[in-house]
C-alpha positions, 0 to 999 in steps of 0.5 A, spaced: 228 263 610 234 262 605 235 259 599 239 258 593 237 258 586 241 258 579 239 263 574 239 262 567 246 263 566 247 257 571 250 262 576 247 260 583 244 266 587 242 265 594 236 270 596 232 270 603 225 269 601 219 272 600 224 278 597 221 285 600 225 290 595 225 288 588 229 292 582 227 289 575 231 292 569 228 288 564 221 291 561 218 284 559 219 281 567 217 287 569 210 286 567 211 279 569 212 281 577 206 285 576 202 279 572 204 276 579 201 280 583 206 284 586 205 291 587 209 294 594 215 290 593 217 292 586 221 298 588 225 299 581 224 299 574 228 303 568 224 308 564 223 303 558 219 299 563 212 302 560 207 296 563 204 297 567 202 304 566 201 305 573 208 303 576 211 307 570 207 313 573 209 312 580 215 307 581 222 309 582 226 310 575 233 306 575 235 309 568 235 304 561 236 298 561 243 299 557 245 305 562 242 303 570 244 308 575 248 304 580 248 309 585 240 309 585 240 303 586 244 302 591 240 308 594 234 303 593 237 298 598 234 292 593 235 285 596 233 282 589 234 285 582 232 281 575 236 282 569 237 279 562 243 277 558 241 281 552 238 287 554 243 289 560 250 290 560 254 285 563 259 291 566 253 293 569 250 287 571 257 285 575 257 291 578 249 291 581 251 284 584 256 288 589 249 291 591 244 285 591 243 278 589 242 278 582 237 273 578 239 273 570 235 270 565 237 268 558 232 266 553 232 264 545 226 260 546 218 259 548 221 253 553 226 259 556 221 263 556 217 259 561 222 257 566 224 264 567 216 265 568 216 259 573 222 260 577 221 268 578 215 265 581 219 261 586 223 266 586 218 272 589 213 266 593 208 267 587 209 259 584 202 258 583 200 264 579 207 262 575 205 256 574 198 258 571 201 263 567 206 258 564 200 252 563 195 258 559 202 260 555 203 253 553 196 252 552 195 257 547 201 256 543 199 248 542 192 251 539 196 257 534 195 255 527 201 257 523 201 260 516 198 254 511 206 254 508 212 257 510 213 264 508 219 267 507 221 272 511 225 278 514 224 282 521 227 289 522 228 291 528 231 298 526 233 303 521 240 307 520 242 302 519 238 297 518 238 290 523 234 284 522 233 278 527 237 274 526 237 266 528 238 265 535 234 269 538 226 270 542 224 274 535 226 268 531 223 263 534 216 267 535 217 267 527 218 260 526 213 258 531 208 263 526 210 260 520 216 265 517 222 262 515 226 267 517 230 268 511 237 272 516 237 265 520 243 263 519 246 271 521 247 270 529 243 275 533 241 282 531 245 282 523 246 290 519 242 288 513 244 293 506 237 293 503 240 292 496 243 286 498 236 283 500 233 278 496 227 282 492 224 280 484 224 284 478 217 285 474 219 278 471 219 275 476 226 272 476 231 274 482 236 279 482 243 277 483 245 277 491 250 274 496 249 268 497 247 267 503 241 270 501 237 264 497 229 266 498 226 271 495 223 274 502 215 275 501 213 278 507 218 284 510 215 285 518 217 292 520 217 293 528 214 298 532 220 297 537 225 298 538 225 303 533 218 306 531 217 303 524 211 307 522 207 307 515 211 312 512 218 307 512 213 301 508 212 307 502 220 308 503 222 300 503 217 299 497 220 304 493 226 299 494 222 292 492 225 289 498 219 285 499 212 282 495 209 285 502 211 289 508 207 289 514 208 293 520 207 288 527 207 289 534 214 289 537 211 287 544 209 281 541 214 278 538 220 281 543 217 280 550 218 274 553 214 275 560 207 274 561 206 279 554 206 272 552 198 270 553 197 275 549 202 273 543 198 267 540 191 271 539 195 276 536 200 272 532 193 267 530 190 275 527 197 276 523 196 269 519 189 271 518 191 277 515 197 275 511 193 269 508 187 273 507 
């Protein structure tokens, strides 16, 4: 059975269903494949694709999501590969779908998180357990009870230098849905952040002078354990720089990964307010 389908770039991919060799290079819709119940016809992943464990032990490694090895893709004979806007490259994206159907998500919020889930569904002949996963998604985050006030906030997502979630992306609508008013919203995408630049207050109270740009004290400072490793030792380092009234370190898996990672998020997310609200 053959079927055309638009991705989330709104091009039209046809595929013969059910897909029997399926390449994912995206870490988040790998776990998604296997939360639906695939095994066998997964047969690619790259070496960031950490979950599950056991397919990150036995399942052939394509390379990075930034750096796919074409020719063993290619040597894979895949007849479906799923990939993201953001996390691939577009050069390699284009060259991949000389070898097989590519099926592209493109996501910015909760909403385009659960259509990739469901039209993944579809796409593998697993729509039911897409449709469940989407629901019990839905349903938690209806039940998340965010912060009592917004808080103004910052995302680190890396250091030397450092970048920050700016507006339009998955990280900021997680944030916004928790109550963190992401003070770097109005940045696009992923911004360089000069940390003297950020918006702290003295001893006094009073703020210092900034750009701007940076109208809110930022309160809350989350530092990511991906994709770079923020570790214990770099609040001791950004408190020396009073960037923040507090910093705390957060599961990056939480706020980044779009697939089924999410059924897990707002019982997460709903401990991360409780602690910050004491």
């Amino acid at each position: 059975m053959s079927i055309f389908l638009r991705d989330q770039l709104n091009n039209i991919i046809q595929l013969s269903l059910p897909p029997q060799r399926i390449v994912s290079i995206v870490p988040s819709q790998t776990e998604l494949l296997y939360e639906l119940g695939l095994n066998e016809e997964v047969i690619g992943i790259t070496k960031f694709c950490i979950h599950p464990p056991e397919w990150f032990q036995t399942k052939q490694r394509i390379g990075g999501t930034k750096n796919v090895n074409i020719d063993r893709v290619k040597a894979l004979h895949p007849d479906l590969i799923i990939a993201n806007k953001e996390e691939n490259v577009k050069e390699q994206i284009e060259e991949l779908q000389k070898v097989a159907p590519v099926w592209v998500s493109d996501i910015y919020t909760l909403d385009d998180a659960l259509e990739m889930i469901t039209t993944i569904g579809k796409l593998v002949n697993k729509q039911q357990r897409a449709n469940d996963i989407s629901t019990q998604v839905k349903n938690s985050f209806n039940q998340l009870i965010p912060l009592s006030r917004p808080i103004s906030s910052a995302y680190l997502i890396w250091k030397d230098p450092y970048m920050a979630a700016g507006g339009n992306t998955f990280i900021n609508d997680m944030l916004d849905r928790c109550g963190f008013d992401n003070i770097f919203k109005r940045l696009s995408r992923y911004p360089e952040i000069d940390i003297p630049h950020m918006l702290t207050s003295n001893n006094t109270g009073s703020a210092a002078l900034v750009p701007p740009l940076f109208l809110k004290h930022c309160e809350i400072l989350l530092l990511s354990s991906e994709p770079y490793p923020f570790r214990p030792k770099h609040i001791d380092e950004l408190n020396l720089q009073q960037v923040a009234s507090k910093i705390v370190l957060v599961d990056g898996e939480m706020f980044s990964w779009y697939g089924s990672r999410l059924l897990r998020a707002p019982a997460y997310f709903q401990k991360l307010i409780q602690e910050i609200q004491g």
